[in-house]
Residue, then its C-alpha position, 0 to 999 in steps of 0.5 A: x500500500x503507497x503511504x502517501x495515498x493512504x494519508x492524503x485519500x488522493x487517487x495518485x501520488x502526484x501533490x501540487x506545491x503550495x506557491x504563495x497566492x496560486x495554489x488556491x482553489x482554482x488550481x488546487x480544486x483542478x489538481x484534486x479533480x484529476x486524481x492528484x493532490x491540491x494544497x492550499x498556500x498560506x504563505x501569503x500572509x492574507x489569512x482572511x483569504x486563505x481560510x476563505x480558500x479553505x472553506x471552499x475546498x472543504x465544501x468541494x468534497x475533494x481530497x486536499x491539504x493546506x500547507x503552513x509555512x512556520x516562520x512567515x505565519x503572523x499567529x496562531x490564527x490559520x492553525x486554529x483554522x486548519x484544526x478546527x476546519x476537518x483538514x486531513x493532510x497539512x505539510x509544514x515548512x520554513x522552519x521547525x515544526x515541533x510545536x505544530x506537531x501536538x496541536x495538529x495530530x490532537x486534531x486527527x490531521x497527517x503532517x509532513x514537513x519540507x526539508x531541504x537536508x538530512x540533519x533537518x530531516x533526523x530532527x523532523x522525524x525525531x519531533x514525530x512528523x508522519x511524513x516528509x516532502x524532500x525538496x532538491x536544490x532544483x526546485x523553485x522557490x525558497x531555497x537552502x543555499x548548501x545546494x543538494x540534488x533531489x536525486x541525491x537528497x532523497x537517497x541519503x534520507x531513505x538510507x536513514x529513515x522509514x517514514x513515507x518521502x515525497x521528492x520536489x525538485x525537478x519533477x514535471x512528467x512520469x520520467x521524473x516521478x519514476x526516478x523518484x519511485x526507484x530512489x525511495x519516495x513515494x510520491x512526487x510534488x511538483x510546483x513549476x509544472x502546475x505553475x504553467x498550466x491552464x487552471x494556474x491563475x498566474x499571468x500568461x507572460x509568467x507561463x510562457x517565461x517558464x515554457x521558454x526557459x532552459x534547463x539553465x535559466x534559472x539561478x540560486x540568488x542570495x546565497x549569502x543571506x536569507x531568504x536563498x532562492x531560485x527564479x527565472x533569469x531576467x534583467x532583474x536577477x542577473x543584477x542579483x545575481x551579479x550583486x551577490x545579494x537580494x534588496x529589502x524591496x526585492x519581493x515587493x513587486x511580486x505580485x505584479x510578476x504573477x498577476x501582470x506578467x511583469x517579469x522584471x518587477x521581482x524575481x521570477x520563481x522558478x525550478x530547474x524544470x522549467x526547462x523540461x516544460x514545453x507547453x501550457x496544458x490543462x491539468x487533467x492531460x498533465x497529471x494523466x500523462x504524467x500516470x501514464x508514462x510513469x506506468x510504462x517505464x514500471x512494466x519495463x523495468x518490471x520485465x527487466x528484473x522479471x527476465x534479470x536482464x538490463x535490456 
């Protein structure tokens, strides 16, 4: 039995990231239509939308999650929500989870943390999480700025624990999911795929910045101070990247990016696997694609070991 499909009541191992201001309802509510697992942001600090969000999922029947990004919560407000709102599945990051642990199990919810190391990843187990999302140096967003692939990360956790791991970072089709599956995870969460996709509610100029990128057309910026992370090159981030370090006003503009499609007003976020995004497609044909291909390579390398040849 995959653990993390008992723990979500998802059809497929497949859970959609939790961007600040797009993984709402829309997007979310699509991603659980098609079988995968939608979440819920609360990064954006817009606690009276967020719940609102919430709210609808809950009354959409569909199987969901809401993620909680310690460090940038005000207060206790959306925790409170989430445990009194019959949420099942709740991921944590963006700091330690330790406190969060006691109230949300109290609450009968399934809790996995992000992590982007093995040390952190001892700790969150040791606190008692049921679950951990592995996040690769490849994906988009907040980063640690001690870099660490996916496909090393991953196998240096399950080497160490037995808990139940979703992979992040550069993961955007069944190729991808199946590395994930042979390395230990079991399931995959992708952030930068969803962001390019129809339902995403981001602006066009954003989605095709994104389908446009190379593999290498993403940089790690603000290496030397916090928050490190990972966007879109741009005339805005190469001054960045070039200064070494991020202004205080860097994020200011973000919504402007995501809404207005102006990708020089703030950093771009964005994985590594922009460069293996090639189009804007619903999510249905995206995750039934994604299923597809990852069952295609499970039965040939199924016949492989079935024969005990590499061929």
């Amino acid at each position: 039995m995959n653990r993390v499909l008992a723990h979500t009541g998802a059809r497929y191992p497949i859970v959609q990231a939790p961007m600040g201001w797009i993984a709402r309802s829309p997007l979310a509510s699509a991603v659980s239509r098609a079988g995968a697992l939608g979440i819920i942001e609360t990064s954006s600090g817009e606690t009276a939308a967020c719940q609102h969000e919430i709210g609808l999922m809950v009354q959409s029947g569909l199987p969901f999650g809401v993620n909680l990004p310690i460090r940038f919560l005000k207060d206790d407000a959306v925790l409170r929500f989430v445990c009194e709102a019959g949420i099942r599945f709740v991921t944590t990051s963006a700091g330690s989870p330790a406190k969060f642990i006691a109230p949300l199990k109290a609450a009968g919810i399934v809790v996995y943390h992000a992590v982007p190391t093995l040390d952190t990843a001892l700790k969150c187990v040791d606190a008692g999480v049921d679950g951990l999302v592995v996040e690769g140096s490849e994906g988009g967003g907040f980063k640690n700025p001690e870099e660490v692939s996916t496909m090393v990360l991953l196998q240096a956790i399950r080497e160490r624990v037995d808990v139940p791991l979703i992979a992040a970072g550069g993961i955007v089709d069944g190729r991808g999911m199946a590395a994930a599956f042979a390395l230990g995870a079991e399931a995959v969460q992708m952030g930068t795929r969803f962001v390019a996709s129809a339902e995403s509610p981001v602006h066009e100029g954003y989605k095709q910045a994104i389908v446009g990128a190379e593999a290498t057309g993403t940089w790690v910026l603000n290496k030397k101070s916090t928050p490190c992370i990972r966007a879109l090159k741009s005339q805005r981030t190469q001054l960045i990247h070039d200064a070494g370090l991020m202004p205080p006003d860097t994020f200011a503009g973000l919504k402007k990016v995501y809404f207005e499609g102006d990708m020089e007003a703030a950093p771009a976020l964005a994985g590594q696997s922009a460069g293996l995004i090639h189009g804007v497609r619903p999510v249905q044909q995206i995750i039934a694609d994604m299923v597809a291909e990852f069952q295609a390579i499970a039965a040939r390398m199924g016949a492989m070991a079935a024969a005990r040849n590499f061929g």
